[in-house]
PDB file with one MODEL, atoms N, CA, C and O in Angstrom:
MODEL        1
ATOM      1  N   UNK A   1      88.416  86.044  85.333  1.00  0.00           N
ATOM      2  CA  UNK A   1      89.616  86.854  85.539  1.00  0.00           C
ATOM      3  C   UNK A   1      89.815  87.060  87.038  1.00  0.00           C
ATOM      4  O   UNK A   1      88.870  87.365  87.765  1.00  0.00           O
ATOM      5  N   UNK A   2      90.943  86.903  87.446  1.00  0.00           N
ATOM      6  CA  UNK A   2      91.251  87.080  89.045  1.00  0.00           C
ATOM      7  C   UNK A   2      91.308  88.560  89.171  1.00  0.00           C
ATOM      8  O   UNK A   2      91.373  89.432  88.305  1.00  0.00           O
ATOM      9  N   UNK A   3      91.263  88.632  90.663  1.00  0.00           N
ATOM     10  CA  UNK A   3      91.242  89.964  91.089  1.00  0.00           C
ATOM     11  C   UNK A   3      92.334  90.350  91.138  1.00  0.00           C
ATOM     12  O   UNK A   3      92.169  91.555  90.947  1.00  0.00           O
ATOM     13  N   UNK A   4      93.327  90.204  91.255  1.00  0.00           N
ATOM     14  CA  UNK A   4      94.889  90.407  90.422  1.00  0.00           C
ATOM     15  C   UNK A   4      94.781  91.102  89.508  1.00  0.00           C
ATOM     16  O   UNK A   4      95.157  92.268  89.629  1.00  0.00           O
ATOM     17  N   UNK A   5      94.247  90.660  88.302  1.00  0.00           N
ATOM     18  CA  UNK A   5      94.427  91.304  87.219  1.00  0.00           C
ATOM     19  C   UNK A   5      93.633  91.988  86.577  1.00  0.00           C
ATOM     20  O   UNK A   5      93.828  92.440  85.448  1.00  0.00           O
ATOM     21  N   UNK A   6      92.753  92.109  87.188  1.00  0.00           N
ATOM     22  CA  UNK A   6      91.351  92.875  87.278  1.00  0.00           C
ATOM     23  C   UNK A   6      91.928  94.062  87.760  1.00  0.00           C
ATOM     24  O   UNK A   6      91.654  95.058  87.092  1.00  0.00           O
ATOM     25  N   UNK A   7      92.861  94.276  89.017  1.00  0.00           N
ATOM     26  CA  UNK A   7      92.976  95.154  89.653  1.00  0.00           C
ATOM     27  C   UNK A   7      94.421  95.921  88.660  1.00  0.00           C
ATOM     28  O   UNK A   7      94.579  97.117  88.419  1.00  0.00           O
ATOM     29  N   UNK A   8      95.205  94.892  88.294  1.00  0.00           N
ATOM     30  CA  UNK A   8      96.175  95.679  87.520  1.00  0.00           C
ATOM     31  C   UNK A   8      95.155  96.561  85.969  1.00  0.00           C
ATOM     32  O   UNK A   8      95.334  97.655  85.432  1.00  0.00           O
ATOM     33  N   UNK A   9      94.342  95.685  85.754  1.00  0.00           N
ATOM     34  CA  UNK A   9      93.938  96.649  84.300  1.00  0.00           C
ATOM     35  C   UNK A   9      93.292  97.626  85.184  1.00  0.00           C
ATOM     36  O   UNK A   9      94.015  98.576  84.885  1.00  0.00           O
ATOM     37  N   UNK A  10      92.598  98.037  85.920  1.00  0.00           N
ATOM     38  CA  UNK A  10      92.342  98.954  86.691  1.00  0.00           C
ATOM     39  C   UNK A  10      92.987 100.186  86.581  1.00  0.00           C
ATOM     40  O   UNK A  10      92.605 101.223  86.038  1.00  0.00           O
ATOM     41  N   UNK A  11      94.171  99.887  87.261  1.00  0.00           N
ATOM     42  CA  UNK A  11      95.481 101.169  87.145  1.00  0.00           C
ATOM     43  C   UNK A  11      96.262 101.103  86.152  1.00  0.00           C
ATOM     44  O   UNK A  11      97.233 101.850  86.268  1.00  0.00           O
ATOM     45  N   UNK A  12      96.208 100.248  84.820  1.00  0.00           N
ATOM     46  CA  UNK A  12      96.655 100.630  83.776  1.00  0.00           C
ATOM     47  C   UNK A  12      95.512 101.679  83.083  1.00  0.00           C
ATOM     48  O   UNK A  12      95.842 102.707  82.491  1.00  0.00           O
ATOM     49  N   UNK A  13      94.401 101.326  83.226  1.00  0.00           N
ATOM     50  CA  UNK A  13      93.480 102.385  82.751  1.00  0.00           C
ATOM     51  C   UNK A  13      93.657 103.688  83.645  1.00  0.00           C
ATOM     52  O   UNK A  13      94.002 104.661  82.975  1.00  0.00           O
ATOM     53  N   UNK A  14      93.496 103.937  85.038  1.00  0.00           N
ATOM     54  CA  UNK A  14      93.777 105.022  85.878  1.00  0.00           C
ATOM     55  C   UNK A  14      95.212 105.670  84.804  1.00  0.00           C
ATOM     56  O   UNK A  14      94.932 106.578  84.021  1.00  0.00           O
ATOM     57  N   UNK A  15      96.433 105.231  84.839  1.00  0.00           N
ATOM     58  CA  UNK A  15      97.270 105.940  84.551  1.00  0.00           C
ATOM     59  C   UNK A  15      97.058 106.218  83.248  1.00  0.00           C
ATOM     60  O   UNK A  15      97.270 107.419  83.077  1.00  0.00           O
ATOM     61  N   UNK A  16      96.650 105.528  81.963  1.00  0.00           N
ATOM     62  CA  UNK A  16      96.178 106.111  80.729  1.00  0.00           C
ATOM     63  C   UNK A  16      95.639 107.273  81.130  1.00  0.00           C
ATOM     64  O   UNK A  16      96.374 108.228  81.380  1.00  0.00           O
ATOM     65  N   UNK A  17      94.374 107.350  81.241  1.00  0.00           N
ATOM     66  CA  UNK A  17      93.234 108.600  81.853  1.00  0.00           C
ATOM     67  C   UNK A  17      94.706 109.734  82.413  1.00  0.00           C
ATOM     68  O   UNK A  17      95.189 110.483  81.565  1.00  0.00           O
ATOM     69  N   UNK A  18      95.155 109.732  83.538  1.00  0.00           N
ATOM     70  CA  UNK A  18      96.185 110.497  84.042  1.00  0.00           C
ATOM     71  C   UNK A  18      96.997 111.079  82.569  1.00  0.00           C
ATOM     72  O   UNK A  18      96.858 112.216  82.119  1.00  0.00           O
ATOM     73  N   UNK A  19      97.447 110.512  82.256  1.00  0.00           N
ATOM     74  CA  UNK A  19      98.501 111.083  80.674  1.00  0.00           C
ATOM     75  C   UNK A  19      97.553 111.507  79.852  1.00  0.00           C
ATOM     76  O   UNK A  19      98.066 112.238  79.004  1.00  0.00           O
ATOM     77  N   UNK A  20      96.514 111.401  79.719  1.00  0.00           N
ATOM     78  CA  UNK A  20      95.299 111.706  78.385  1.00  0.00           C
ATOM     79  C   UNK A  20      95.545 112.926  78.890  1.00  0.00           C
ATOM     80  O   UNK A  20      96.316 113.667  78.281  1.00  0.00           O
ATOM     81  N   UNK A  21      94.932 113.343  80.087  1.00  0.00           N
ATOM     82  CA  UNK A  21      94.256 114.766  80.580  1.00  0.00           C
ATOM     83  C   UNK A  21      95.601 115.835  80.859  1.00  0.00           C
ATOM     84  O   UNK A  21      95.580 117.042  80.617  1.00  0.00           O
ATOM     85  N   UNK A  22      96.608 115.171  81.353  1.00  0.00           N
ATOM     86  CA  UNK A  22      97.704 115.733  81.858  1.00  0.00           C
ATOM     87  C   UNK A  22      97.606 115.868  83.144  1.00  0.00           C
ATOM     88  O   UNK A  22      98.588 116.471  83.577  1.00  0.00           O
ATOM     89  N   UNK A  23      96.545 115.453  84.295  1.00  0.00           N
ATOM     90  CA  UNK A  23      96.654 115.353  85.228  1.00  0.00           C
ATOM     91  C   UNK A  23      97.472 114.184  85.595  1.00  0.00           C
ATOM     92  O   UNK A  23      97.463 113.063  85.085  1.00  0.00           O
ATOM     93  N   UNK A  24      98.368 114.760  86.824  1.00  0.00           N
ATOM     94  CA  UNK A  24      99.690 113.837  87.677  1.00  0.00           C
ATOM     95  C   UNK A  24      99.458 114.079  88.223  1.00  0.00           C
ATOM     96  O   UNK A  24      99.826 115.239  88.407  1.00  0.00           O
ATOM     97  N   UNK A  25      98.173 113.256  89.773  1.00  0.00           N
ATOM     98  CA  UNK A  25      98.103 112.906  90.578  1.00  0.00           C
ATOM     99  C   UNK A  25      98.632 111.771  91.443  1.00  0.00           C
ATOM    100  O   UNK A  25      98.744 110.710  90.828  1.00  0.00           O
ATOM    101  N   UNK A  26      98.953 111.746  92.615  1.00  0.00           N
ATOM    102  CA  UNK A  26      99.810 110.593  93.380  1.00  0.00           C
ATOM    103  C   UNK A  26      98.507 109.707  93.676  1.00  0.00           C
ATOM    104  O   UNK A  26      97.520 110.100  94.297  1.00  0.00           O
ATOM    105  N   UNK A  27      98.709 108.311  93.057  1.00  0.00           N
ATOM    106  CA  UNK A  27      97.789 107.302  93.564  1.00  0.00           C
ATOM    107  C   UNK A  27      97.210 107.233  94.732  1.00  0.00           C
ATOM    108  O   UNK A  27      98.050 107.427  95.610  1.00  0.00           O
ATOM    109  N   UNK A  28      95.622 106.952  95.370  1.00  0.00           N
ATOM    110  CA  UNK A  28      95.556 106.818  96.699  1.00  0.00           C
ATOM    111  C   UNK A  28      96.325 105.284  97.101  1.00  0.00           C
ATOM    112  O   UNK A  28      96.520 105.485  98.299  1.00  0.00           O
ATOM    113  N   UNK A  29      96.585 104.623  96.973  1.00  0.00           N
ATOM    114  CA  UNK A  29      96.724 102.500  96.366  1.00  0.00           C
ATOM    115  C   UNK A  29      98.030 102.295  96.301  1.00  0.00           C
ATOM    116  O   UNK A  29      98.341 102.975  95.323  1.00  0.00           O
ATOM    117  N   UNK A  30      99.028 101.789  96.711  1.00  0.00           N
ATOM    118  CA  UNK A  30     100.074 101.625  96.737  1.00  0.00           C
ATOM    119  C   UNK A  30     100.125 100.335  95.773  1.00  0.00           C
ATOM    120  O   UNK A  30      99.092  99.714  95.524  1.00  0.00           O
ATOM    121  N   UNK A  31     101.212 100.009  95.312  1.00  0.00           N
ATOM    122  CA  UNK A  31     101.360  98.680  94.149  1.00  0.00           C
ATOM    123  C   UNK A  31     100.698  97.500  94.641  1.00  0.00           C
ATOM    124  O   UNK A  31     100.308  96.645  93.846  1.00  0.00           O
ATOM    125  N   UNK A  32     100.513  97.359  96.086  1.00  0.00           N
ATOM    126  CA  UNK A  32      99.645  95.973  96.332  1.00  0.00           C
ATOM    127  C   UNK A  32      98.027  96.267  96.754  1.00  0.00           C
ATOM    128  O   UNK A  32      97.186  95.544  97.287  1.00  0.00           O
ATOM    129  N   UNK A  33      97.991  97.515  96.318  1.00  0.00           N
ATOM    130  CA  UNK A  33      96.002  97.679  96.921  1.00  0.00           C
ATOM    131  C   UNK A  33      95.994  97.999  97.764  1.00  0.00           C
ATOM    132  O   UNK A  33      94.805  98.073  98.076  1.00  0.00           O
ATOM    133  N   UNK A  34      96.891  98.484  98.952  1.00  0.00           N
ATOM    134  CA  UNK A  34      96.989  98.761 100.184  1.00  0.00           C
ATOM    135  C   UNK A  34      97.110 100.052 100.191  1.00  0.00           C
ATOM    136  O   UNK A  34      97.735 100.746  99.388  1.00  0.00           O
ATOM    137  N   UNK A  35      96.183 100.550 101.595  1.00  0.00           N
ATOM    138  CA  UNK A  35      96.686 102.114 101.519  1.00  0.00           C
ATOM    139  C   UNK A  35      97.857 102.609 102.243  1.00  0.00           C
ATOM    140  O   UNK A  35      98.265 102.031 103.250  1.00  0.00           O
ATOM    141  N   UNK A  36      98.399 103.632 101.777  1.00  0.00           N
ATOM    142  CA  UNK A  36      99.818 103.747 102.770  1.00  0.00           C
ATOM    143  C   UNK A  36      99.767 103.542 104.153  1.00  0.00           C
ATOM    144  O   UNK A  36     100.362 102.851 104.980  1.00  0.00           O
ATOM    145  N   UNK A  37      98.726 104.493 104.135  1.00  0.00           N
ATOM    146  CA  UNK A  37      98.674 104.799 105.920  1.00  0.00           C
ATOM    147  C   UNK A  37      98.249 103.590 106.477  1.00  0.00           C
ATOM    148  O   UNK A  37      98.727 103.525 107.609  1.00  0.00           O
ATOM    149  N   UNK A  38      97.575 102.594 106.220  1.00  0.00           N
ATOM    150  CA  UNK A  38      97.475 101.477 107.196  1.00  0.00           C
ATOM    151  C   UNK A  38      98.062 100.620 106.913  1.00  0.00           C
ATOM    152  O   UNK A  38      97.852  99.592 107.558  1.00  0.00           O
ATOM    153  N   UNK A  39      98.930 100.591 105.989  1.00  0.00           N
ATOM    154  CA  UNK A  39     100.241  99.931 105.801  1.00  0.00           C
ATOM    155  C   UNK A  39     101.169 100.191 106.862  1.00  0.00           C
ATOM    156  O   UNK A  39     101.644  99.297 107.562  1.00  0.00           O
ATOM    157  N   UNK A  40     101.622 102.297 107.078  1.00  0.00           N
ATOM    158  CA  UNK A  40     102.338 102.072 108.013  1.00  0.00           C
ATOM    159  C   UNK A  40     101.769 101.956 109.324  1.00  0.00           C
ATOM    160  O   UNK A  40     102.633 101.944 110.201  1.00  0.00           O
ATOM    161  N   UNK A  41     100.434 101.855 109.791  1.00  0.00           N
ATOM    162  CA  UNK A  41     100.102 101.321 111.238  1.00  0.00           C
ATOM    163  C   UNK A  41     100.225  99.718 111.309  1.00  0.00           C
ATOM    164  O   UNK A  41     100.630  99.125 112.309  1.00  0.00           O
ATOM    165  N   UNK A  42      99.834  99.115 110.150  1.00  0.00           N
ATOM    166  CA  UNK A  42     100.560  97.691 110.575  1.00  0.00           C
ATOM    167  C   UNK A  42     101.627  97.175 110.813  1.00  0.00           C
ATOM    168  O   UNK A  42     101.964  96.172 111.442  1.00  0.00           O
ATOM    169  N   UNK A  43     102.497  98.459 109.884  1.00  0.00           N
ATOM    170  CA  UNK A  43     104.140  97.779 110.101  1.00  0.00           C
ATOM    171  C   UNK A  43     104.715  98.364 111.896  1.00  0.00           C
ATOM    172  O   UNK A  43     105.736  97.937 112.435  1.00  0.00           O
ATOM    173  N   UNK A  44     104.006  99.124 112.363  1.00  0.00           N
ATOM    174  CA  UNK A  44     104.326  99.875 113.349  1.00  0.00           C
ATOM    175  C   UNK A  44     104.164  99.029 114.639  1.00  0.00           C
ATOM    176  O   UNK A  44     105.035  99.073 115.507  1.00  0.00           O
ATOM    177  N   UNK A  45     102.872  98.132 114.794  1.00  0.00           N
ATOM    178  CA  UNK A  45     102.582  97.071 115.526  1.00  0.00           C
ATOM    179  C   UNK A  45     103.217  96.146 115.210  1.00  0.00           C
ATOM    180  O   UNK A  45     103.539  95.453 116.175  1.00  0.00           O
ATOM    181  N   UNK A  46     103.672  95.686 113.955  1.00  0.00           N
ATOM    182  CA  UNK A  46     104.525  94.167 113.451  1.00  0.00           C
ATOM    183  C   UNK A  46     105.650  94.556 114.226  1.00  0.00           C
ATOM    184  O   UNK A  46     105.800  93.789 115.177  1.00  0.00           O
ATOM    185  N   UNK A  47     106.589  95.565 114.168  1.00  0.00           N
ATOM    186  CA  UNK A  47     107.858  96.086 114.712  1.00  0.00           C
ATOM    187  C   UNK A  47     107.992  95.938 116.245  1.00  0.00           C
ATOM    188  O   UNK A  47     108.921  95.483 116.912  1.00  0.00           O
ATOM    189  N   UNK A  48     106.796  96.453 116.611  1.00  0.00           N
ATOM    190  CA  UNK A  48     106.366  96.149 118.212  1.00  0.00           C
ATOM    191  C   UNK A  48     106.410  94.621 118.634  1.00  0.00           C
ATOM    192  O   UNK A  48     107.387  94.179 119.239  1.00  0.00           O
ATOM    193  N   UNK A  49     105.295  93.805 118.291  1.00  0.00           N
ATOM    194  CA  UNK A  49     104.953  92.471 118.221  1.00  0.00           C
ATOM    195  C   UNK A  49     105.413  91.333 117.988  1.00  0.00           C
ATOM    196  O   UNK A  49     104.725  90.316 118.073  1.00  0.00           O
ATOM    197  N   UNK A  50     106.857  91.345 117.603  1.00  0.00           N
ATOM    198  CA  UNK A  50     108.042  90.639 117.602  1.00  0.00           C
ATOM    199  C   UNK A  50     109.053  90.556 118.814  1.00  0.00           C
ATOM    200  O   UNK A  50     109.714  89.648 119.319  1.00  0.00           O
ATOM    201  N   UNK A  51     108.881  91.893 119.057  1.00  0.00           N
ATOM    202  CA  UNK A  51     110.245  91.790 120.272  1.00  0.00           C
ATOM    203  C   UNK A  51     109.784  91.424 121.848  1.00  0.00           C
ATOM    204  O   UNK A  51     110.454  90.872 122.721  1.00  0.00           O
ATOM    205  N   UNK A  52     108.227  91.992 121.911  1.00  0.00           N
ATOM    206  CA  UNK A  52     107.148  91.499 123.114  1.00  0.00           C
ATOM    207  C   UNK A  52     107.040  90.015 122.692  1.00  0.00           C
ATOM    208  O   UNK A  52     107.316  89.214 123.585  1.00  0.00           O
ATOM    209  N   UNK A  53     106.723  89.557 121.615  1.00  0.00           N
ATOM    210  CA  UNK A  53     106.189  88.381 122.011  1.00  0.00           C
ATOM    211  C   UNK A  53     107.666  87.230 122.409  1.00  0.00           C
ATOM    212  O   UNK A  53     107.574  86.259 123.161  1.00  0.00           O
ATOM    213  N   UNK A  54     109.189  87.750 121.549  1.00  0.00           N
ATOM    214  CA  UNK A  54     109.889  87.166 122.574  1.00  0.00           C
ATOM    215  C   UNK A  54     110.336  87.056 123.795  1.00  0.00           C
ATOM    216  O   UNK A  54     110.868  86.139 124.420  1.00  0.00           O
ATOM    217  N   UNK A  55     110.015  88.219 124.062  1.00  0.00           N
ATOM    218  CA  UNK A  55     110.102  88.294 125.913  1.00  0.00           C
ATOM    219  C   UNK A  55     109.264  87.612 126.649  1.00  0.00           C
ATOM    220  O   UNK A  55     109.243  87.682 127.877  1.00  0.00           O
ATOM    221  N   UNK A  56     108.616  87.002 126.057  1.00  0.00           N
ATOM    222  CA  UNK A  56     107.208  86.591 126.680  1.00  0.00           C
ATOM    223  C   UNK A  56     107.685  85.037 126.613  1.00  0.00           C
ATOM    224  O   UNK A  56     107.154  84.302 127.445  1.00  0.00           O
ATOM    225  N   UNK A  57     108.544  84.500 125.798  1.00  0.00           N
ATOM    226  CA  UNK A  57     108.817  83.215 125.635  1.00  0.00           C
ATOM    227  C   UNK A  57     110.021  82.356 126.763  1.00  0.00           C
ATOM    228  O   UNK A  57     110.797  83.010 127.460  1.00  0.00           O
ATOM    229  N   UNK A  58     110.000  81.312 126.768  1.00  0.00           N
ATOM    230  CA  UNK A  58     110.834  81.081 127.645  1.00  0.00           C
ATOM    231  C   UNK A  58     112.108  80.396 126.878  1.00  0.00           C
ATOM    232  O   UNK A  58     111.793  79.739 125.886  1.00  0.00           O
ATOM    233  N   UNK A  59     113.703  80.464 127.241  1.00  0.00           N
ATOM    234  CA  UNK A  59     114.038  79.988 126.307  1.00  0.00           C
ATOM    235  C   UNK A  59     114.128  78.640 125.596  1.00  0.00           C
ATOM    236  O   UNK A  59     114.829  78.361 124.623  1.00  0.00           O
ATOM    237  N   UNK A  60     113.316  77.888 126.246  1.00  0.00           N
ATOM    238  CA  UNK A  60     112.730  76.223 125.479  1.00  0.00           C
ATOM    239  C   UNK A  60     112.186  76.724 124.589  1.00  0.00           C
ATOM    240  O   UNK A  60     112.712  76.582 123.485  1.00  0.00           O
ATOM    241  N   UNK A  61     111.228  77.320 124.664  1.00  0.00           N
ATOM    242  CA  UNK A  61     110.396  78.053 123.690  1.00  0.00           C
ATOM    243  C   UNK A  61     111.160  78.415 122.593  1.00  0.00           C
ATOM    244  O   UNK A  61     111.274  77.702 121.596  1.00  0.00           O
ATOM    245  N   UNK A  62     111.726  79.574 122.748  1.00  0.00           N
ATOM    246  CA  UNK A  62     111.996  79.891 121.447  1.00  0.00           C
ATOM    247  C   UNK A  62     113.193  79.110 120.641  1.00  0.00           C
ATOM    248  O   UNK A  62     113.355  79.252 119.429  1.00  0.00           O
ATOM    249  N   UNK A  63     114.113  78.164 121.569  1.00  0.00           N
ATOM    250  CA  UNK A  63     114.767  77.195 120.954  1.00  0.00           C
ATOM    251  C   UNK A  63     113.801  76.330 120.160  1.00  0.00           C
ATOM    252  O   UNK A  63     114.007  76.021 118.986  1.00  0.00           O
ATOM    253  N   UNK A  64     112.837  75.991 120.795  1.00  0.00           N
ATOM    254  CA  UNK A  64     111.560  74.983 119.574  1.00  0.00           C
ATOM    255  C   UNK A  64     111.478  75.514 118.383  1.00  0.00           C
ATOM    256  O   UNK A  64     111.963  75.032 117.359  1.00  0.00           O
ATOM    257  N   UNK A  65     110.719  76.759 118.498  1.00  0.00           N
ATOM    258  CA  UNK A  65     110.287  77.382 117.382  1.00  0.00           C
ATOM    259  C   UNK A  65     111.634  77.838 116.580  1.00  0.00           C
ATOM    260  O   UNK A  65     111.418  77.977 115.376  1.00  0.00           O
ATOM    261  N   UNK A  66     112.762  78.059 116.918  1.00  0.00           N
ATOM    262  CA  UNK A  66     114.025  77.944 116.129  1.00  0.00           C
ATOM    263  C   UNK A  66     114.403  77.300 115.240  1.00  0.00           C
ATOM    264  O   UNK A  66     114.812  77.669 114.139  1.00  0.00           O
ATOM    265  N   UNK A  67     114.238  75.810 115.857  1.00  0.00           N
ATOM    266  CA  UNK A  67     114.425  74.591 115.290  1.00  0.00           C
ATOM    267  C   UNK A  67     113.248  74.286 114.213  1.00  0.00           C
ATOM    268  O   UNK A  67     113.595  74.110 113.046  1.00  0.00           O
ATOM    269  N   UNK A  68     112.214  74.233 114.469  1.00  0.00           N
ATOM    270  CA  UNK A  68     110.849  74.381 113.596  1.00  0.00           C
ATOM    271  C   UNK A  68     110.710  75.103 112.388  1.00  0.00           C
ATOM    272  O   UNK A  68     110.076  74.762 111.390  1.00  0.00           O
ATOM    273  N   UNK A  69     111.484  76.321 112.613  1.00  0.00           N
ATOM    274  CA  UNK A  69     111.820  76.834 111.448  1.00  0.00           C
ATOM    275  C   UNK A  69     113.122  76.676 110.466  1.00  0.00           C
ATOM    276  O   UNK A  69     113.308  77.093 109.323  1.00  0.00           O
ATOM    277  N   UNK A  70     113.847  76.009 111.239  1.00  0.00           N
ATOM    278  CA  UNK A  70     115.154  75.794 110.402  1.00  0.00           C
ATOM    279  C   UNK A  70     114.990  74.735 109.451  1.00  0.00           C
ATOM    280  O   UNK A  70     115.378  74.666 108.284  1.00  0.00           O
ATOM    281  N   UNK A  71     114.158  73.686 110.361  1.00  0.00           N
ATOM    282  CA  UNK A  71     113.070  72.181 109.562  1.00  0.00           C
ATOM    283  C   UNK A  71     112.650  72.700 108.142  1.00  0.00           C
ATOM    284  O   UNK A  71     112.680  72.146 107.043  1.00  0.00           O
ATOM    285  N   UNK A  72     112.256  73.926 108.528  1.00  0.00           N
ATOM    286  CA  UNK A  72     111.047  74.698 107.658  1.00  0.00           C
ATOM    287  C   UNK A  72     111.842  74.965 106.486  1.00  0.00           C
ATOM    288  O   UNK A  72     111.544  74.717 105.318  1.00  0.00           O
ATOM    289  N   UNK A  73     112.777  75.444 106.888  1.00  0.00           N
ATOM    290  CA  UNK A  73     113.749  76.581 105.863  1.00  0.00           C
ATOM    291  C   UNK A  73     114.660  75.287 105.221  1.00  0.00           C
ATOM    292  O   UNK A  73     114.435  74.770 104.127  1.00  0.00           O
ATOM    293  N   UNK A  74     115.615  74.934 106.055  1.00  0.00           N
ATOM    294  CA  UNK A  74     116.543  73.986 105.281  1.00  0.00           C
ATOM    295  C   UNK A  74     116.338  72.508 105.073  1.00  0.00           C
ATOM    296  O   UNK A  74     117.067  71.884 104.302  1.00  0.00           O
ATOM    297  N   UNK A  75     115.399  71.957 105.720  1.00  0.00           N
ATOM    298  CA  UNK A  75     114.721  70.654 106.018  1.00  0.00           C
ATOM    299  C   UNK A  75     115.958  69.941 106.820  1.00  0.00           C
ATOM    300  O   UNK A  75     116.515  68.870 106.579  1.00  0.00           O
ATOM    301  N   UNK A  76     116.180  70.831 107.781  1.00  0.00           N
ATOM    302  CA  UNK A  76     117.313  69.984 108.764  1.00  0.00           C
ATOM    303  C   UNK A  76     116.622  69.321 110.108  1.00  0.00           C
ATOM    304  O   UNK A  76     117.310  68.685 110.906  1.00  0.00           O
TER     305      UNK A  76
ENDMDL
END
């Protein structure tokens, strides 16, 4: 059994248990296993780490990687 679904019967059992007892507690685990809070410190650096690393490029540069991805995306 993958850890996928290992992890979903997991919190199908957690939330059974929760309704048995009548305790409604807020999950620590967000729907992908992740905890909030370093969810939002990663998204906080991702937000950062995009707009520095284009400044940092020259514009050959990021015309390449433009094109590289358009290859990517539309196979043009």
């Amino acid at each position: 059994m993958s850890k996928k679904k290992d992890h979903d019967f997991a919190v199908r059992a957690f939330k059974i248990i929760q309704e048995a007892t009548g305790d409604k507690q807020e999950k620590p685990l967000d729907t992908d296993g992740k905890h909030p809070n370093a969810v939002a410190l990663g998204r906080l650096g991702g937000l950062k780490g995009g707009k520095i690393r284009a400044s940092r490029l020259t514009p050959e540069q990021r015309s390449e990687i433009a094109k590289k991805a358009a290859k990517a995306r539309w196979g043009v």
